[in-house]
N, C-alpha and C positions, 0 to 999 in steps of 0.2 A: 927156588927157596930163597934164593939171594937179593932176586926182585922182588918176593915179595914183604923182607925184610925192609930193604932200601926206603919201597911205599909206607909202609907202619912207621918206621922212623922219620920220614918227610913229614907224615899227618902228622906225627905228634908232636914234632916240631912247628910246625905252622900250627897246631891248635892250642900250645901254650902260649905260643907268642901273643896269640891274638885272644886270649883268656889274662895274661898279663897287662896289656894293654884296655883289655874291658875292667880292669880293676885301677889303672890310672886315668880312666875317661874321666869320672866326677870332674876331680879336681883340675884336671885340659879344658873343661867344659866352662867348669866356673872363671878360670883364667881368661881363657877367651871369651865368653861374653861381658866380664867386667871388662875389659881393654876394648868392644866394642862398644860398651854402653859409657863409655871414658868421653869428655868432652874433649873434645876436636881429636878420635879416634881413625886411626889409621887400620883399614880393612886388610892393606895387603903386608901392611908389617905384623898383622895380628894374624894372619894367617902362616908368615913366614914363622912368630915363633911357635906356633903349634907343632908346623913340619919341624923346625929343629926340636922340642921335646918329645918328638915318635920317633925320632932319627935313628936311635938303638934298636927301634923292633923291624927294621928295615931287611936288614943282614940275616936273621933267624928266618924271619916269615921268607923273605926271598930264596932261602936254604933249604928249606922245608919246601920248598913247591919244584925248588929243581929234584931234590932226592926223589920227588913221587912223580917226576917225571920219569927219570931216571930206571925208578923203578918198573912205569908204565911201559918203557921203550925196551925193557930189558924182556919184562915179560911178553913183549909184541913179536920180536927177534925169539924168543926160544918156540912159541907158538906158530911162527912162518916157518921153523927149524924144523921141529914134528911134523908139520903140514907136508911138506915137503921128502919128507925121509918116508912117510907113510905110515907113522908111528901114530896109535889113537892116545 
């Protein structure tokens, strides 16, 4: 029950994150191609600032994928547990 709490809360954390982030794309979008249609436009400075304005959804989504790992390993271990005891 606890794993499969853990996974629901991983997924929904990694899919807000990345639903918040699809709502700051436009405006990352527009940023970055105006800085590369910019004369004498630097690729790798325009790419650095885009990493630094996603740099907040970094921590959640990463958070979110270990909880549903977490979860996945939890429930792998309780099902090798049964397996093993002979329990169906």
């Amino acid at each position: 029950m606890v794993a499969g709490l853990l996974y629901i809360a991983g997924l929904i954390a990694a899919l807000v994150t990345l639903m918040m982030v699809g709502f700051a794309a436009p405006e990352l979008i527009q940023n970055f191609t105006g800085r590369l249609n910019a004369p004498g436009s630097d690729v790798i400075g325009a790419v650095v600032d885009l990493a630094r304005s996603l740099n907040w959804a970094v921590l959640p989504f990463v958070g979110g994928l270990v909880l549903m790992a977490l979860g996945r390993i939890t429930m792998l271990l309780g099902s090798i547990d049964r397996a093993l005891r002979g329990n169906p």
